[in-house]
C-alpha angles and dihedrals in degrees: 000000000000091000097046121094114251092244083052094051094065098072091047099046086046094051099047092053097053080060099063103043106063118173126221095242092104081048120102122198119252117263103198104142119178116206089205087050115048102153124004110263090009086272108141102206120047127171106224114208117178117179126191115228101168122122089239119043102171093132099033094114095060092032087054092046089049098062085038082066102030086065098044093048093044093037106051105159083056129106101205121196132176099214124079121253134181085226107064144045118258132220117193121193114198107200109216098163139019124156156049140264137185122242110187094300107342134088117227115192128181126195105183126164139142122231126197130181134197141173121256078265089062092243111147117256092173154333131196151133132266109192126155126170122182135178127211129182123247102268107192109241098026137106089235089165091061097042095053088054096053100050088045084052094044095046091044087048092058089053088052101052099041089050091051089038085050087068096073090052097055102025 
């Protein structure tokens, strides 16, 4: 950039920060129902509450709605809700990481979050963390950014549904 006149720097500064900061709307949610496993613990009603805890929550909204989808997909026998009851067990997902970013010629994406599950009494089933970070070199022609991230999304997700199958094995 040190040789480029300022007018000449915009569209490539522009340009490199659209790169790395890929959003989750090429991203589907993940579909990876169970039929022993229709709803964590065999509880038939859970409150599903997913915070964001990320410095930068430009896409929160999608990548919320995501996971939102991602349970219900992979948890059919469930009735989700996002407001607390007495009635029901809740699971609560804290995002810490989600995207990608370029190094020379590799992608390096990062799905993190932490997922913790209690009775309607409030009494903990689990907690754990899903992370998964995977790197991908720069194809030409491809969107690597977005397929880093899917794969770290896909991969995190996994996690995610074997720890909170895993409750109905051990409650």
């Amino acid at each position: 950039m040190r040789g480029l006149p300022r007018k000449s720097r915009w569209p490539f500064l522009l340009a490199a920060g659209l790169a790395v900061s890929c959003g989750t709307s090429s991203i589907k949610p993940i579909a990876a129902a169970d039929p022993e496993v229709s709803c964590p613990g065999g509880m038939l009603a859970w409150n599903l509450q997913i915070s964001d805890q990320r410095a930068d929550r430009r896409d929160s909204s999608h990548l919320v709605s995501l996971l939102e989808d991602s349970f219900s997909k992979s948890f059919p026998g469930c009735k989700w809700t996002s407001a607390p009851g007495a009635d029901a067990a809740t699971i609560t997902i804290e995002i810490h990481r989600f995207g990608a970013r370029v190094d020379e010629n590799l992608w390096e994406a990062a799905a993190e979050w932490t997922v913790s599950a209690k009775d309607p009494s409030g009494r903990p089933l689990t907690e754990f963390q899903a992370e998964s970070i995977v790197s991908r070199p720069n194809y030409r022609g491809y969107s690597n950014d977005v397929e880093a991230l899917r794969n770290a999304f896909e991969q995190a997700m996994t996690r995610t549904l074997a720890g909170l199958r895993a409750i109905s094995r051990s409650s």
